[in-house]
Structures are given as C-alpha cells and as structure tokens.
DRENDO-1510 file (C-alpha; in Angstrom, 1 decimal, always signed):
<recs>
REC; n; res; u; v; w
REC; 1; UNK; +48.3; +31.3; +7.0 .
REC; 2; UNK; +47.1; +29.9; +10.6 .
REC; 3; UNK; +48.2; +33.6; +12.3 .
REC; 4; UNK; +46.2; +35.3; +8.9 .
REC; 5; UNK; +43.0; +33.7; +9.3 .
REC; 6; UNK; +43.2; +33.7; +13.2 .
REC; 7; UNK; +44.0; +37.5; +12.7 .
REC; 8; UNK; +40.8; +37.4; +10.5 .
REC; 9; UNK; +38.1; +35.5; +12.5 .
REC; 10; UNK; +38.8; +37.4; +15.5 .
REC; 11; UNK; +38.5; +40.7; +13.7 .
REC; 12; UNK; +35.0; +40.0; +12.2 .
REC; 13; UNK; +34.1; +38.7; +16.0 .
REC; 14; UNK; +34.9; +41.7; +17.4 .
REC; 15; UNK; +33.7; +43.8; +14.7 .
REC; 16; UNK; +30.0; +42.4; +14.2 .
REC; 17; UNK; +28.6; +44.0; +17.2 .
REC; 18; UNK; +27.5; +47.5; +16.9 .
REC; 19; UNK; +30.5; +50.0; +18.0 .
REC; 20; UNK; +32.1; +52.7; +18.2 .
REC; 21; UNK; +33.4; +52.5; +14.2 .
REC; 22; UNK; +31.0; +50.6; +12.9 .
REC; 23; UNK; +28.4; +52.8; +13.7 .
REC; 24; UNK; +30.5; +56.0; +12.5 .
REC; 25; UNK; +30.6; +53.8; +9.0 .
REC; 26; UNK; +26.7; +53.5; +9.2 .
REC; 27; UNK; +26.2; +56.8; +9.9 .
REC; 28; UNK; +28.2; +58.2; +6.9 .
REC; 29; UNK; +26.9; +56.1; +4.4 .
REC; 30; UNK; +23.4; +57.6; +5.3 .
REC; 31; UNK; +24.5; +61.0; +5.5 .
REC; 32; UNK; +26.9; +61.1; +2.6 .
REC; 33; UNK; +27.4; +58.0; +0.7 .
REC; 34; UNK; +28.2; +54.5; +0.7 .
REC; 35; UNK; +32.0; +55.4; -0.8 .
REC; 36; UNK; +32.7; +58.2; +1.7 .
REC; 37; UNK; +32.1; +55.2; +4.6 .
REC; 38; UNK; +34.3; +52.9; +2.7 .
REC; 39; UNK; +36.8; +55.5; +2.6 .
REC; 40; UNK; +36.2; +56.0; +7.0 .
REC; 41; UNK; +36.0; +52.1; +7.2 .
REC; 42; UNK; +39.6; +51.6; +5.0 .
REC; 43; UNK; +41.1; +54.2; +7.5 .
REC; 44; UNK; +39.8; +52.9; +10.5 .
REC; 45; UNK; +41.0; +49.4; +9.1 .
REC; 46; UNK; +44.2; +50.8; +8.8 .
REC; 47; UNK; +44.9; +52.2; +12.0 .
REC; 48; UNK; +43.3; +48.6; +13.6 .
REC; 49; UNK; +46.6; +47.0; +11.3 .
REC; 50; UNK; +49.2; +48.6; +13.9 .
REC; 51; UNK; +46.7; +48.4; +16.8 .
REC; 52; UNK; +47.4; +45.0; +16.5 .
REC; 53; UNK; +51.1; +45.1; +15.6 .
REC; 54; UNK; +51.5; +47.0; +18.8 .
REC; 55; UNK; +49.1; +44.0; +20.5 .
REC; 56; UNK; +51.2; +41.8; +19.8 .
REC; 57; UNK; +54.8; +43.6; +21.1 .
REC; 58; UNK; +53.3; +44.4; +24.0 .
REC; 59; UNK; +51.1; +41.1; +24.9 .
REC; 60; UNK; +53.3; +39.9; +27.2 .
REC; 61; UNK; +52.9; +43.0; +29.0 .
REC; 62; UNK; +49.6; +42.8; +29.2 .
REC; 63; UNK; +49.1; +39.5; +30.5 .
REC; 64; UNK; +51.1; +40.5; +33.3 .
REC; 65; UNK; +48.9; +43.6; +34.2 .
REC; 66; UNK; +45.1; +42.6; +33.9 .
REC; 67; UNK; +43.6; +46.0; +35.4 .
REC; 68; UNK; +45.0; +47.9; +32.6 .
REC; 69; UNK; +42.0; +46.2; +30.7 .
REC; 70; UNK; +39.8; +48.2; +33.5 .
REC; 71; UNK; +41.9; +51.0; +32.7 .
REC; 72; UNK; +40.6; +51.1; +29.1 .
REC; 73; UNK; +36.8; +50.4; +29.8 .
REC; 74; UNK; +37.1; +53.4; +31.8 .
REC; 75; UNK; +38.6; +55.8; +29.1 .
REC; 76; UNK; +36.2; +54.4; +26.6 .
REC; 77; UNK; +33.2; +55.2; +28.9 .
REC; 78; UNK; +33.7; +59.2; +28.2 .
REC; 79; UNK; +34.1; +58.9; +24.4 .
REC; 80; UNK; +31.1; +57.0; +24.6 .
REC; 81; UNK; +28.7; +59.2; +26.4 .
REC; 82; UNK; +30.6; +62.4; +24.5 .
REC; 83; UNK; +29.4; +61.1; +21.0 .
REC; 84; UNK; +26.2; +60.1; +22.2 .
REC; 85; UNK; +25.4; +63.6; +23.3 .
REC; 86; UNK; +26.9; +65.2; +20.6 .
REC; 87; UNK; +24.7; +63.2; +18.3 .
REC; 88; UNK; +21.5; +63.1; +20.5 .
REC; 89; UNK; +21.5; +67.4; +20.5 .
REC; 90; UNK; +22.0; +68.2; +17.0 .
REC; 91; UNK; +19.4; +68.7; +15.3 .
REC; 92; UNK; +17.6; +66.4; +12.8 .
REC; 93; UNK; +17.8; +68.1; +9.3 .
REC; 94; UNK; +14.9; +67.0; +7.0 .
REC; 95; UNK; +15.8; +64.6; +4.2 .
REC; 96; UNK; +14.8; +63.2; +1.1 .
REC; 97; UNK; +16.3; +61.6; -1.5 .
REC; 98; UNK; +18.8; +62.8; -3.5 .
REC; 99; UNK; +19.5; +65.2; -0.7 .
REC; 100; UNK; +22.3; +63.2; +1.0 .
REC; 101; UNK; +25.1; +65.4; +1.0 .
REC; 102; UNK; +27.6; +63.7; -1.7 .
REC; 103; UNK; +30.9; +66.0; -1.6 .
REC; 104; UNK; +33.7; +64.6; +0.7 .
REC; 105; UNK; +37.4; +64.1; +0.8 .
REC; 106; UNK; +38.8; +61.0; +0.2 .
REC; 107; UNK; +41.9; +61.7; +2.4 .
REC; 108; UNK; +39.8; +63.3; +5.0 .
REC; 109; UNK; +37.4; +60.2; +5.1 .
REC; 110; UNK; +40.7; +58.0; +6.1 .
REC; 111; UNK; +41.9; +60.5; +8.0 .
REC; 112; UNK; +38.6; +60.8; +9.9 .
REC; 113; UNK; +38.5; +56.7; +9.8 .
REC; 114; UNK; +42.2; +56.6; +11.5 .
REC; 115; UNK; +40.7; +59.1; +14.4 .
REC; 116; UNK; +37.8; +57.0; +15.1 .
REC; 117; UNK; +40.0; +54.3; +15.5 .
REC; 118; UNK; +42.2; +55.7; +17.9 .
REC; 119; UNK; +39.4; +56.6; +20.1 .
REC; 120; UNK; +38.1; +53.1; +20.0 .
REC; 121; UNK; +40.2; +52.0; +23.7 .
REC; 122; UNK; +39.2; +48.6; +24.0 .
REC; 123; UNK; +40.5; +47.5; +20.4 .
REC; 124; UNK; +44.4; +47.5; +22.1 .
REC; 125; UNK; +43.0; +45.8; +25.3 .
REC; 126; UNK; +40.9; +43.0; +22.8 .
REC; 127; UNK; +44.0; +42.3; +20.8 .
REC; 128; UNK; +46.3; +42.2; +23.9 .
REC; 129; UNK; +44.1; +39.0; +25.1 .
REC; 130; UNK; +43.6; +37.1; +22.1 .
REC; 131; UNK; +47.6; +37.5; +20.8 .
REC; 132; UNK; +48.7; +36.3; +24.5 .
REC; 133; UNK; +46.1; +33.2; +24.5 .
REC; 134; UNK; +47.2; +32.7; +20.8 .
REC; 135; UNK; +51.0; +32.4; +22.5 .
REC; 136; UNK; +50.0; +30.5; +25.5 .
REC; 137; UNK; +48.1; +27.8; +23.1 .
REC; 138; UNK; +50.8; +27.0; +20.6 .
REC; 139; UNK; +49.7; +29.0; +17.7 .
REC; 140; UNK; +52.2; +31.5; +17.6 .
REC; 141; UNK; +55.2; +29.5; +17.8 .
REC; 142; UNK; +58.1; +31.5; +17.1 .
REC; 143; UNK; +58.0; +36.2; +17.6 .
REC; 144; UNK; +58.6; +37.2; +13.9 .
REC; 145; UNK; +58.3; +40.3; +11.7 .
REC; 146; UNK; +56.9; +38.2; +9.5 .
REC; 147; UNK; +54.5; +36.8; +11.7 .
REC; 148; UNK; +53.4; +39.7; +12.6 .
REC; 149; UNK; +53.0; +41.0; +9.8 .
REC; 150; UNK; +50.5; +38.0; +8.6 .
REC; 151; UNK; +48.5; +38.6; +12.0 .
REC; 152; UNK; +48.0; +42.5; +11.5 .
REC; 153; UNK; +47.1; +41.9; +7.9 .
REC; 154; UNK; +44.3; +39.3; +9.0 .
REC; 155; UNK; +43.1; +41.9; +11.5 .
REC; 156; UNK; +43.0; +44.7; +9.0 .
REC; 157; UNK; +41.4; +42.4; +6.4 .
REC; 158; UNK; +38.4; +41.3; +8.8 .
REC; 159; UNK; +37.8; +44.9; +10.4 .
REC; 160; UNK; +37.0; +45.9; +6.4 .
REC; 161; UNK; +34.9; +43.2; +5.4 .
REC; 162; UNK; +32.8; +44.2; +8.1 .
REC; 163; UNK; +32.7; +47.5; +8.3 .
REC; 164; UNK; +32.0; +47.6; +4.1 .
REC; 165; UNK; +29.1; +45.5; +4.9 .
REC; 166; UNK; +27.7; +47.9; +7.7 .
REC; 167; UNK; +28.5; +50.8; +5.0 .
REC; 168; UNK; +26.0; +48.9; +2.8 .
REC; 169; UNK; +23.6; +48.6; +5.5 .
REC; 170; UNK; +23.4; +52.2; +5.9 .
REC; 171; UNK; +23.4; +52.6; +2.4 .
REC; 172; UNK; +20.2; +50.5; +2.0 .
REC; 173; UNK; +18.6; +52.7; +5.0 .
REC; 174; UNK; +18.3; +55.8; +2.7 .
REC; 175; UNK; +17.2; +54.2; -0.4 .
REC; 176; UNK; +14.4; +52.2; +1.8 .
REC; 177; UNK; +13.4; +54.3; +4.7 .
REC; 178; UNK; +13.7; +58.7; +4.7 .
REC; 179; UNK; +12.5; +58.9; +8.2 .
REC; 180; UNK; +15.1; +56.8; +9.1 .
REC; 181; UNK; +17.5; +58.1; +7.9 .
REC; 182; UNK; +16.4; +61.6; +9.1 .
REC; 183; UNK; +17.2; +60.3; +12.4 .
REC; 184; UNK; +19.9; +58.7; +11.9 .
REC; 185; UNK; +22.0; +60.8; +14.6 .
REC; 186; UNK; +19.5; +60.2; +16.8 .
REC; 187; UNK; +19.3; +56.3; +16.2 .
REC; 188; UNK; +23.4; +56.2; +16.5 .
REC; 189; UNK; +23.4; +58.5; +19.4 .
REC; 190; UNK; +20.9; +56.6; +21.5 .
REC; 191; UNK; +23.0; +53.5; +20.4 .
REC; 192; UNK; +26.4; +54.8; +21.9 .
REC; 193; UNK; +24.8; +55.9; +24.9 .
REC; 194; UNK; +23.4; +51.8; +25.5 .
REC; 195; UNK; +26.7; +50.9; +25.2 .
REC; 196; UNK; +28.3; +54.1; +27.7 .
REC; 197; UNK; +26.0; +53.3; +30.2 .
REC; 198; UNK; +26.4; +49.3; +30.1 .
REC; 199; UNK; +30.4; +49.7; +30.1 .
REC; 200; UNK; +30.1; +51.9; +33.3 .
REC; 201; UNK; +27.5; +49.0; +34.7 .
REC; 202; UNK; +29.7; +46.2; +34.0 .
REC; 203; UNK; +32.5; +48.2; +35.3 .
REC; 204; UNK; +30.5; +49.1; +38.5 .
REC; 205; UNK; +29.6; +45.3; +39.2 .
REC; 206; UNK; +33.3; +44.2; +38.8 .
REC; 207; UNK; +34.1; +46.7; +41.1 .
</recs>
C-alpha cells in the first residue's frame, strides 16, 4: 500500500505542472470534447504505467549514470520547440459553440495518448530518481513483481486523476470563454515554447 500511494503522490506532483500531456489533454477537450481527452489522458496514463515499470528495473542504472538525466532534457528540448511551432503557425479557426468538432476514435484517442507519452523524455528520467531514493530510504525493501506492480499502478492512477481534471479544465474553457478557446493553439503553443526555451536555459547554466 506504501509503494501504491508513494507511486500516487509523486505522479500527481509531477503531473500538476503544465506539460507536455497535460496540455495535449487541455487542448482536446477544447477542440473536441471533454471524453475524447479522457480517452488521450487514459492512454497517456497507460503508457506512464510501464514508464515506471521500466524506472524501476533500470534505477539502479541510473543512479550510477546522472548525465543521462542531461541526456533527456536535451531530447525533450526539440519536441518542445517542434509542437510549439506547429501549434503557434496553424491557423486559428473561428469558433462558437456547438461547433467543437465532436467525432473521434476512441482507440485513436489512446493510441494518440500512448504517443504523447512516449515523447514526454523526462517522465523515464523523473521516475528513475524517485524509485532509486525510494530504495536508498528503506521504502522499497525487497525487488518484486508484485511490488512493482503496486508502484506502476499508483503512477498510472495519479497521472489520470490529473490529467481528467485538466480535461475538465479545458472543458470549462469552451462553455465560459469562445475567444479562448479560439486560441487555444495559440495559448498551448506559446506555453510549450516557455517551457523549450527554460529547459535549454537551465540546461545552458548547468553547463
């Protein structure tokens, strides 16, 4: 239960600050609708479940090789700046409501979700720390399937909680405000670009 809710708490941590799949979830649910981001947010939840699984094999790894964590920050800089001006140059289609587009596929959603979260490089990097510091400190006792298995699930469980929440969020931004929402791509591209440009600083000063 310990491994569960640590799995948990650390997952809504490291969720709650806008990113790279929180703000995909957002953006759906103001462009199509508040189930086609739950769909994107269950996939990317998913994906995060073996993200962690594969934390945890490899922790020990890690903690013997702290620039790979540079090595990460790097890769994520790229995806970063790509979405940012992929979604800063389209261009903003007028919308009202009831013109949110409503059709999507359910296993495309997840299957979109499951990209995202791929792309998100310093999820493996996050989990590598906190499942090593979790070892060092006593918590994780004993290297089990089973243990495992209660850690992932808590990761997976948080990573949804939050990401329905930021679903609603978005949802509530087209029912309150059209000219929000008729930026949205704007709104999350400028966003993504903050964060591109303060991973390269941060990298730049560690350097």
């Amino acid at each position: 239960m310990i491994l569960f809710l640590a799995g948990f708490l650390l997952s809504v941590l490291g969720s709650l600050p806008p990113g790279l799949i929180s703000l995909s979830v957002a953006q759906t649910a103001i462009a199509r609708t508040f189930r086609a981001a739950f769909y994107l947010g269950l996939g990317a939840s998913v994906a995060e479940f073996f993200q962690a699984w594969l934390a945890v094999a490899l922790s020990d790894w890690f903690l013997l090789n702290p620039t790979a964590t540079r090595w990460f920050q790097w890769g994520s800089v790229p995806v970063f700046l790509g979405l940012a001006f992929f979604l800063l140059s389209s261009r903003p289609k007028s919308q009202v409501k009831g013109d949110v587009v409503m059709t999507y596929s359910i296993p495309g959603q997840l299957a979109r979700g499951v990209i995202i979260s791929t792309f998100n490089l310093l999820a493996i990097p996050y989990w590598f720390v906190y499942c090593g510091w979790l070892h060092m400190e006593g918590y994780w006792p004993i290297d089990s399937i089973e243990n495992t298995w209660r850690f992932a699930s808590g990761v997976s469980s948080g990573t949804i909680c939050v990401l329905t929440a930021y679903g609603y969020l978005g949802h509530l931004v087209v029912r309150r405000s059209d000219v929000l929402a008729r930026y949205a791509n704007r709104i999350v591209g400028a966003i993504f670009l903050i964060l591109g440009i303060k991973t390269l600083l941060d990298l730049w000063i560690k350097t």
